[in-house]
C-alpha positions in Angstrom: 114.1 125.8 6.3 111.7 125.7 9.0 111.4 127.8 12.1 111.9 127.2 15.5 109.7 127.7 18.0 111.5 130.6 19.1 111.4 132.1 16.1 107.6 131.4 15.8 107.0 133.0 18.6 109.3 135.9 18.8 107.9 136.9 15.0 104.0 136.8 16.4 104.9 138.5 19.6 106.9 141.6 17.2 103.5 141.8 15.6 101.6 142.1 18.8 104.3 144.9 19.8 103.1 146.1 16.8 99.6 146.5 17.2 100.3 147.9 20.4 102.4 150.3 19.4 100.3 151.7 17.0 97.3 151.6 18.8 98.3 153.2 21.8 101.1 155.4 21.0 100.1 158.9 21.3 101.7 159.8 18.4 100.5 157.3 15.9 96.6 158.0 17.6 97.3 162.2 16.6 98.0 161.1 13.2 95.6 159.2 12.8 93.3 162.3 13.6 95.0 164.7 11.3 96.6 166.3 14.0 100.3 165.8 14.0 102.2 169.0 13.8 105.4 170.1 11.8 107.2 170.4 15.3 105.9 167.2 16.2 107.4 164.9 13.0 110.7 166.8 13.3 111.3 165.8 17.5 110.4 162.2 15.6 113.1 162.8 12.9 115.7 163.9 15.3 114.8 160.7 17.6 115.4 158.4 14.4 118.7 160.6 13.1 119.9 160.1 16.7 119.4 156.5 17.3 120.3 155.4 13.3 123.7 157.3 14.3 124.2 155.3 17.1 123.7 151.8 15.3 127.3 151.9 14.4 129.0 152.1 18.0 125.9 149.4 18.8 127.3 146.6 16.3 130.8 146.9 17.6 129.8 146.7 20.7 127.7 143.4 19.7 130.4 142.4 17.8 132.9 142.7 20.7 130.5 141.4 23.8 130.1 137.9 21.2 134.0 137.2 20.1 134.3 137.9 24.4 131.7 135.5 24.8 133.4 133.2 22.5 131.1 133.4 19.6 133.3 134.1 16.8 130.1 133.2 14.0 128.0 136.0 16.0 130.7 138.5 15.8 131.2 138.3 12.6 127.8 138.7 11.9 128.0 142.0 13.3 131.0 143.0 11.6 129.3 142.8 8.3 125.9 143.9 9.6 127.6 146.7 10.3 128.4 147.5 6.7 124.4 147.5 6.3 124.0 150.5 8.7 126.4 153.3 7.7 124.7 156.5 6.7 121.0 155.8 7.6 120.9 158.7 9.6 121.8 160.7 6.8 118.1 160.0 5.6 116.7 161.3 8.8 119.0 164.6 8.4 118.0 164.8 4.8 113.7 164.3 5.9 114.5 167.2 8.2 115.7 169.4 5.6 113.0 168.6 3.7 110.1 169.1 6.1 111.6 172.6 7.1 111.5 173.2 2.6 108.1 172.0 2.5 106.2 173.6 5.4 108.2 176.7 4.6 109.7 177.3 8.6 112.9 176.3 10.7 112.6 173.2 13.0 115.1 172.9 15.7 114.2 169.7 17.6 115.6 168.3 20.6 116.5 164.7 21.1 113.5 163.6 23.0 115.1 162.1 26.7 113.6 158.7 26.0 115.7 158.2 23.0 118.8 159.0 25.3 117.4 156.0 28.0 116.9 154.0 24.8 120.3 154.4 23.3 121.8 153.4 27.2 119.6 149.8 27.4 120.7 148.5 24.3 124.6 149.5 25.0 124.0 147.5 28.3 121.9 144.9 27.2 124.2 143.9 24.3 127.5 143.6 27.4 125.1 141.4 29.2 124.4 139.4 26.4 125.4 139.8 22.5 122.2 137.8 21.4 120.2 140.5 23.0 120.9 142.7 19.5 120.2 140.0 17.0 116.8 139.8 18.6 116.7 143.7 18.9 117.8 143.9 15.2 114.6 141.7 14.4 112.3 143.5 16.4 112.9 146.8 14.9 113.0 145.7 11.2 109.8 143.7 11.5 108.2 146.0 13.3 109.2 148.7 10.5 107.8 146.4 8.2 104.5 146.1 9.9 103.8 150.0 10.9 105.5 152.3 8.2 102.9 151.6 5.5 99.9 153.2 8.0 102.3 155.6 9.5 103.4 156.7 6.3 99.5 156.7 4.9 98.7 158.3 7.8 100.9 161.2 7.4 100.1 161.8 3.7 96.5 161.2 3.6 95.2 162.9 7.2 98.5 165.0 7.8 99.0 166.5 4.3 102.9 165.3 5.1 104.7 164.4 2.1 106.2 160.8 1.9 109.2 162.4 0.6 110.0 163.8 4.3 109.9 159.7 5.1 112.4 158.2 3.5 114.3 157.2 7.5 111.0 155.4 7.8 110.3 154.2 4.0 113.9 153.2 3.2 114.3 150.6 6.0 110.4 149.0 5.2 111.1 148.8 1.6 115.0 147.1 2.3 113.3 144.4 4.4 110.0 143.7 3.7 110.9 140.7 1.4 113.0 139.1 4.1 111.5 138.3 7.1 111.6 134.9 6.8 115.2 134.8 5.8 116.2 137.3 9.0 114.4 135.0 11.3 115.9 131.3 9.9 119.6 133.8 10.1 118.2 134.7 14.1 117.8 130.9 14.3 120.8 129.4 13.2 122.9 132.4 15.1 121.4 131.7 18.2 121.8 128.0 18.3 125.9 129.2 18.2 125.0 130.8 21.4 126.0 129.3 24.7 123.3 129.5 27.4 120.7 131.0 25.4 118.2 132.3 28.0 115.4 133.0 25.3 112.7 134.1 28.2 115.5 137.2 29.7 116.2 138.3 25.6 112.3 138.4 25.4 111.7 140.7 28.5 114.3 143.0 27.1 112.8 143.3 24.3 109.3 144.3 25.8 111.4 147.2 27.5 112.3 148.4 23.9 109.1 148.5 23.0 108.0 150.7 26.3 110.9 153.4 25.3 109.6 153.5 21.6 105.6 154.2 23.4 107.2 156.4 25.3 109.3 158.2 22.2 105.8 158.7 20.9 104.1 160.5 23.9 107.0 162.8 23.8 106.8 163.4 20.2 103.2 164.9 20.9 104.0 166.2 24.6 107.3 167.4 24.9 107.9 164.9 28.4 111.6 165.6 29.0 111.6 162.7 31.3 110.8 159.3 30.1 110.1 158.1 33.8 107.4 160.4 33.7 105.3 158.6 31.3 103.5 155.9 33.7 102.9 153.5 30.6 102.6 149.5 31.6 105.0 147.1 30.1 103.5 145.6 27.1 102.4 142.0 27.1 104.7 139.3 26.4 102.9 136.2 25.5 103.3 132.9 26.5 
């Protein structure tokens, strides 16, 4: 099946969120140095154990906002999506114990605050509009796709972080790197069920993601406990 525009483009901007992620968030530049701590990987743990435990309450929610909506073939897609999610914080809980084993000290880390102003946009941007977490759902299994092999290289090979305190990261890249095409002909074919589809507004909200997740990774490194401290720019959304 062919894509549609909108998918086209969605899938090359993801990879220029991609690049920019990676290039200019602080955490990905320290390991790229070899100077990511213990301390450091754990705060990113927590963030992922946090948010992964929140996908649940986040596909309801989806689920609910599209059968309100009247988009019964978009609820149901969350419903079963749903399934997919259960117990992938578990495998940031279990990189946790893991780190502490290997480097042989406790690690208590907070939930960074970003993570918490994260968490709140998606609730509200899935009751403004469902199809808001089919793209979001895109963007951060693509972008997985695209970044874990460095981050993870970068951990093992400049770190001296075992991949084995990785699997949060390594288990979603390796369940879908073979099916990027198929997730965006699915994103096509559910959003042309949705009324009104304001492609442009979905787009935006997707570029704020991406800000939170740059600004996860300067608190990994700095400990900000605001978000709104950060002072990052919006990331480019191409035209």
């Amino acid at each position: 099946m062919n894509l549609s525009q909108n998918s086209i483009h969605l899938k090359r901007q993801i990879e220029q969120w991609a690049e920019y992620w990676y290039t200019t968030g602080p955490m990905f530049i320290k390991a790229r140095q070899g100077a990511l701590t213990v301390e450091e990987l754990g705060r990113y743990l927590k963030g992922l154990e946090y948010l992964f435990s929140r996908a649940v309450s986040h596909m309801n929610s989806a689920s609910e906002s599209a059968k309100k909506s009247g988009n019964p073939e978009l609820a149901s897609f969350f419903k079963e999506k749903l399934k997919e999610e259960l117990g992938h914080d578990l495998w940031a809980t279990g990189d946790l114990a893991r780190l502490e084993k290997e480097a042989n000290q406790k690690i208590a880390p907070q939930v960074c605050s970003s993570i918490y102003v994260l968490d709140r946009f998606i609730e509200n941007s899935i009751h403004s509009d469902p199809i808001f977490y089919l793209g979001y759902s895109l963007l951060a299994e693509y972008i997985t796709v695209l970044l874990a092999p460095r981050w993870i290289r970068d951990l093992e090979e400049k770190c001296q972080i075992s991949r084995a305190c990785l699997t949060a990261v390594s288990n979603h890249e390796e369940a879908d790197r073979d099916h990027v095409e198929d997730n965006l002909n699915q994103f096509d074919r559910l959003a042309a069920t949705q009324k009104d589809l304001n492609f442009e507004s979905m787009l935006s909200a997707l570029g704020r993601i991406v800000q939170l997740y740059v600004e996860f990774s300067r608190e990994v490194v700095s400990e900000v406990r605001d978000a709104r401290e950060s002072g990052i720019t919006q990331p480019t959304i191409s035209t």
